[in-house]
C-alpha positions in Angstrom: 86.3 98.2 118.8 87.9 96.4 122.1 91.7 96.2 122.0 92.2 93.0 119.3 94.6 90.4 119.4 97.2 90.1 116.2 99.3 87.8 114.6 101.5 89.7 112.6 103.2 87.7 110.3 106.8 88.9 108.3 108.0 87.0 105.7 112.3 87.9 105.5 114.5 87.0 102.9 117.6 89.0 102.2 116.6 91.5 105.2 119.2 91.1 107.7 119.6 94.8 107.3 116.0 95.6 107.4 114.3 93.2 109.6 115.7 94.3 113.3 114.2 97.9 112.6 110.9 97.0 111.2 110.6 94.2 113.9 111.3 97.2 116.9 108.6 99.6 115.3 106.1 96.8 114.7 106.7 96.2 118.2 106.1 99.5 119.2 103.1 100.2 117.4 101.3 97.0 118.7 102.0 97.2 121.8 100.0 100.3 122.2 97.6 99.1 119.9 96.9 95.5 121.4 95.6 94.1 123.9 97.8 90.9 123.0 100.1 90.6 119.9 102.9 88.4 118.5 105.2 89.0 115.3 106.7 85.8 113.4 109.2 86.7 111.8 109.3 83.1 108.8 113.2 83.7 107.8 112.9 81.9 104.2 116.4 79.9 103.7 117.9 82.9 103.1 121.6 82.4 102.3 122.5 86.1 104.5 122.5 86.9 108.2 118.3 87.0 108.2 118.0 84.1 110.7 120.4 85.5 113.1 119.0 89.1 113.6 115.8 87.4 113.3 116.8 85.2 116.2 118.5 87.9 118.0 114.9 89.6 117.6 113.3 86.8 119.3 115.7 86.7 122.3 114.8 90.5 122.5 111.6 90.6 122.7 109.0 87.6 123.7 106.1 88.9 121.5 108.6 87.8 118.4 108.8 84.3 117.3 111.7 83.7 114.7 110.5 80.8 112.1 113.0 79.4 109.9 113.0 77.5 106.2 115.7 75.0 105.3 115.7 76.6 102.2 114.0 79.5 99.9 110.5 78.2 99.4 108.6 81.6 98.5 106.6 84.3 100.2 103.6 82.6 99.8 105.2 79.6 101.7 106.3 81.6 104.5 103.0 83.4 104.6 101.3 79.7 105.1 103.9 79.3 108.1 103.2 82.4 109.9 99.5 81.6 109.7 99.8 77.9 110.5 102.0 79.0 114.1 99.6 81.9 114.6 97.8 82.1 117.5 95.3 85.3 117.3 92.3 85.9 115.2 93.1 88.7 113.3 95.9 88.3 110.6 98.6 90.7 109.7 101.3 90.5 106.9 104.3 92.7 106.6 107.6 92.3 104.2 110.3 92.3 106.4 112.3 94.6 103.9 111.2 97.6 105.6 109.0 99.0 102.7 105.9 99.3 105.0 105.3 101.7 108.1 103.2 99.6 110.7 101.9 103.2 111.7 99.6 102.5 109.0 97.8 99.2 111.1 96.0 101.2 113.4 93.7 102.9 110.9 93.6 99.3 108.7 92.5 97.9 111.5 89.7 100.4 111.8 88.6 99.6 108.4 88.4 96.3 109.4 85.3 96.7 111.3 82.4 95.6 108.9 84.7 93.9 106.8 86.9 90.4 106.6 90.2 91.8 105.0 92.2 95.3 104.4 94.6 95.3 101.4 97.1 98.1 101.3 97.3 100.0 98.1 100.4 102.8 97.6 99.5 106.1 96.5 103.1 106.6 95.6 105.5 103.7 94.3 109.1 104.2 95.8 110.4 101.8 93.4 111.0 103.5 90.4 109.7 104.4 86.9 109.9 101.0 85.4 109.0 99.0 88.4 105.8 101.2 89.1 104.5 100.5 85.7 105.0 96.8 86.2 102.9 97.1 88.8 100.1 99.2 87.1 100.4 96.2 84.1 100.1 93.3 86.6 96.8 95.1 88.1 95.1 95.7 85.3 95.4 92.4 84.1 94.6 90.9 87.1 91.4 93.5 87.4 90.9 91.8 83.9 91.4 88.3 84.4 89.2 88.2 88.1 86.9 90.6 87.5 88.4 92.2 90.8 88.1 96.0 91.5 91.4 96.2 93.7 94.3 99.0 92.7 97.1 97.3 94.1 97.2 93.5 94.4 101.5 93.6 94.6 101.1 95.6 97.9 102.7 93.4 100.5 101.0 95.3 103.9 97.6 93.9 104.9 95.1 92.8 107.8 92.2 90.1 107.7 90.1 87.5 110.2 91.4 84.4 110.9 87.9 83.0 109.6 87.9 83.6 105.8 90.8 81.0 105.6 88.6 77.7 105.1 87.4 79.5 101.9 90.2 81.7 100.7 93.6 80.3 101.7 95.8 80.6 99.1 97.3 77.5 96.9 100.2 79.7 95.6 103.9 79.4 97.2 105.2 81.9 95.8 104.5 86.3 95.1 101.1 85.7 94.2 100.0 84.2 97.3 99.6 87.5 99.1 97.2 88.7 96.3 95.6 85.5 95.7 94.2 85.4 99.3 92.5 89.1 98.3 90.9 87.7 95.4 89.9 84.3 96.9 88.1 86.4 99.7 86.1 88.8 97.4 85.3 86.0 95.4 83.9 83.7 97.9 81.9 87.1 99.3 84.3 88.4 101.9 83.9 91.9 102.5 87.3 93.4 101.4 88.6 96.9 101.2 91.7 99.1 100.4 93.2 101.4 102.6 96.4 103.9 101.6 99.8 102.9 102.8 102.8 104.4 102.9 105.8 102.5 101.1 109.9 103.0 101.1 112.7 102.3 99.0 114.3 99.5 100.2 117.5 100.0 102.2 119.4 96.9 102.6 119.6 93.7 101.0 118.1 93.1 97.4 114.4 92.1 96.1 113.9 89.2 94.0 110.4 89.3 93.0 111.5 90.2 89.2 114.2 87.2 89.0 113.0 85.5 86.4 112.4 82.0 88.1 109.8 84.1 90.3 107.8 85.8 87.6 107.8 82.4 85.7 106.4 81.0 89.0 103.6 84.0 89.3 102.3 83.5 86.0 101.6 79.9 86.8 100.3 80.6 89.2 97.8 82.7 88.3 96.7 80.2 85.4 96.0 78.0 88.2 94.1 80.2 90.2 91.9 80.7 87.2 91.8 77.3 85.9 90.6 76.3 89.6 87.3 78.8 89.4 86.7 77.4 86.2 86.3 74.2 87.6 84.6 75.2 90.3 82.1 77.2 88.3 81.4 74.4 85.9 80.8 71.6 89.0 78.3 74.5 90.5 76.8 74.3 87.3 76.4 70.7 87.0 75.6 70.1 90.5 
């Protein structure tokens, strides 16, 4: 595979600890990986310093853009920002809370070749007892619910072509958004696959993916992904 050009998108709320040395490595991992890159970093109305060091990033380095929100509007949100300012046709999304090694894009982007998206899956959750059997719940009912093989559908790392978009862009604002667009593109017929990531404890600033507004939010969201193939199924079927 010729060098490819990336957009690597990094969603950053609460991260103003974490996002100037994940943004440094990203850079140097693309940079010898690319033959062109950029990284947006979509600060999300967080109330810390994010959008400074994420500015400060940008003045840094030119392959960084630094995107900012008026106000918290979800990681699905800021995922639809990155994409919408992208410029490349391969897609990559990152947490900015440093949980994810972007040593691990070179050998997604291998397994890329034959196939339309690469989800991360973690062998090993850093997180704790209690959060990593969340996460085991949530995929099995997900894997339930979609009929979907994939292991790790919370896994915020992955890599995917520009082109499955007009069929599996996600409607979701908020934490489902990064899974919705996996099951979106197996469902439309995208070849997708799982690689093995590596995954930290996060350092600095605090995750809000349990607050309770936020799961509340998920699990509308996933009735409305659901509901949506319904409808779709049944107008196939009447058409």
């Amino acid at each position: 595979m010729e060098a490819p050009k990336i957009s690597l998108i990094c969603p950053a709320y609460y991260d103003e600890a974490n996002i100037g040395p994940l943004a440094r490595n990203c850079v140097g991992v693309l940079r010898a990986l690319c033959s062109d890159f950029e990284i947006i970093i979509v600060e999300d109305g967080s109330p810390d310093a994010t959008g400074a060091a994420a500015d400060a990033l940008a003045r840094e380095f030119p392959e960084i853009t630094a995107l900012h929100h008026p106000r918290n509007l979800g990681q699905g949100a800021a995922l639809k920002t990155g994409v919408k300012n992208a410029r490349f046709p391969l897609i990559a999304f990152m947490d900015g809370d440093g949980q994810y090694d972007p040593e691990d894009l070179p050998a997604m982007l291998a397994l890329l070749d034959g196939r339309h998206l690469i989800q991360g899956r973690r062998p090993a959750y850093p997180n704790g007892r209690f959060r990593s059997l969340l996460s085991k719940s949530y995929n099995i009912v997900i894997r339930s619910l979609f009929r979907a093989p994939f292991r790790d559908l919370g896994c915020s790392i992955k890599i995917f072509r520009r082109e499955i978009l007009d069929k599996a862009s996600p409607n979701s604002d908020g934490i489902f958004a990064q899974g919705e667009i996996v099951l979106r593109a197996h469902l439309a017929g995208f070849g997708v696959g799982e690689a093995d990531v590596k995954c930290y404890p996060r350092l600095g600033g605090r995750s809000h993916s349990l607050a309770l507004k936020n799961v509340l939010r998920m699990l509308a969201e996933v009735r409305k992904l659901k509901s949506d193939l319904k409808v779709n199924r049944d107008a196939a079927k009447a058409g």
